[in-house]
Short mmCIF file of the C-alpha atoms (twelve columns), coordinates in Angstrom:
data_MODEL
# 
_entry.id   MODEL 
# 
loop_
_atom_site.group_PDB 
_atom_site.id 
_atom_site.type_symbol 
_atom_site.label_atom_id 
_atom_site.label_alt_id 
_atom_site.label_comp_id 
_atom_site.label_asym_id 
_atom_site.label_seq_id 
_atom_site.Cartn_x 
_atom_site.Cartn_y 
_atom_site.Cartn_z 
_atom_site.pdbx_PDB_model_num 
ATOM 1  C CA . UNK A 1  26.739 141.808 134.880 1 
ATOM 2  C CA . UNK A 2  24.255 144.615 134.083 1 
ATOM 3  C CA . UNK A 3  22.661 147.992 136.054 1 
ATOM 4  C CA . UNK A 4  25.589 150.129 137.808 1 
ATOM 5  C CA . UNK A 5  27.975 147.482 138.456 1 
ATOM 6  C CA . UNK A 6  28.960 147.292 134.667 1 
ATOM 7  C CA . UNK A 7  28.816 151.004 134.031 1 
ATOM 8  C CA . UNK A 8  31.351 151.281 136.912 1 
ATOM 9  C CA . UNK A 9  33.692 148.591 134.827 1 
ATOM 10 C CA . UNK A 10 32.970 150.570 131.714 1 
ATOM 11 C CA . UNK A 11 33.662 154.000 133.077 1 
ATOM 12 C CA . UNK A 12 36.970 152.411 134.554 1 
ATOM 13 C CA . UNK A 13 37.799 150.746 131.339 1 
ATOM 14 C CA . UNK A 14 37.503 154.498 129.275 1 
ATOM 15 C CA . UNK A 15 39.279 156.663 131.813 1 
ATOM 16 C CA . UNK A 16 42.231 153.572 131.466 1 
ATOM 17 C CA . UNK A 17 42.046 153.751 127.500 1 
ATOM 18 C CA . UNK A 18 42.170 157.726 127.958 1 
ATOM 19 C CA . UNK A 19 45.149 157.667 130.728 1 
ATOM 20 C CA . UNK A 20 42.501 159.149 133.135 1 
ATOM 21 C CA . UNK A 21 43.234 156.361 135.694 1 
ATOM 22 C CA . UNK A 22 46.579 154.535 135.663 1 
ATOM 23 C CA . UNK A 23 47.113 151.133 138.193 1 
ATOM 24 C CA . UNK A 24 50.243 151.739 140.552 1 
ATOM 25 C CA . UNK A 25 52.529 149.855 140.456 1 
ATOM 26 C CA . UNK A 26 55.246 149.238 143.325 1 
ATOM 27 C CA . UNK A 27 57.546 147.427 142.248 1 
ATOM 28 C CA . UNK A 28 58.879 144.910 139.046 1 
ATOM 29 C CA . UNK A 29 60.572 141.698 140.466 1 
ATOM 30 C CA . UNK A 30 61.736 138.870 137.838 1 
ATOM 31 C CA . UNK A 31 60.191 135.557 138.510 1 
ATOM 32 C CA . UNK A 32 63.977 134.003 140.011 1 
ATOM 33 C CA . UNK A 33 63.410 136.818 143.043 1 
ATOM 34 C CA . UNK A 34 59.846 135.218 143.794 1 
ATOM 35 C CA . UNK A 35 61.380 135.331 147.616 1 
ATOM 36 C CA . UNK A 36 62.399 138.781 147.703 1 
ATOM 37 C CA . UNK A 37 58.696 139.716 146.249 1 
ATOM 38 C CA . UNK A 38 57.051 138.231 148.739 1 
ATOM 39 C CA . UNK A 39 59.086 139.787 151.239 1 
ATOM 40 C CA . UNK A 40 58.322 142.932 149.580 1 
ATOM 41 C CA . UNK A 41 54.477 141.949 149.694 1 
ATOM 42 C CA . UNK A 42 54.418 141.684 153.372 1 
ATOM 43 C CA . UNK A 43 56.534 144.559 154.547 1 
ATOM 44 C CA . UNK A 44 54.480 147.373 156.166 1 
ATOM 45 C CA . UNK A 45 54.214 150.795 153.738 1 
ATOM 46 C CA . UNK A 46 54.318 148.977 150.344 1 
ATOM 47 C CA . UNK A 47 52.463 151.200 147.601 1 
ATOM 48 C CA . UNK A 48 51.223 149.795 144.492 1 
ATOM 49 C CA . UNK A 49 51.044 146.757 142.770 1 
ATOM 50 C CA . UNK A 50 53.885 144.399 142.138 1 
ATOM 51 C CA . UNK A 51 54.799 143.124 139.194 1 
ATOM 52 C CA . UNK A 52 56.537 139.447 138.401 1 
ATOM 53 C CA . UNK A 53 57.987 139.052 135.110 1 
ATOM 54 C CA . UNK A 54 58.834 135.544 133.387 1 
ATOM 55 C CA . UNK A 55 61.096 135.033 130.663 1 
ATOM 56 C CA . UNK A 56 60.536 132.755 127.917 1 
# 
């Protein structure tokens, strides 16, 4: 990647290091609600990300 396109990434990647841009996240569903998650997905007026967690 070279030009503009990678100082976009690299400008992203400093404002996240410096808290200047944080991702949104939605929602935090544990792996055994995978259903519920992607009913949550789908549903109309979701904001953010969501997040599935696994356990070890």
């Amino acid at each position: 990647m070279t030009g503009p396109r990678r100082a976009g990434h690299r400008d992203r990647a400093r404002r996240l290091r410096t808290g200047a841009l944080a991702p949104v996240i939605g929602r935090t569903f544990d792996l055994s609600d995978i259903a519920e998650a992607h009913r949550y997905l789908e549903a109309n007026g979701r904001t953010g990300k969501i997040i599935v967690t696994v356990q070890r």
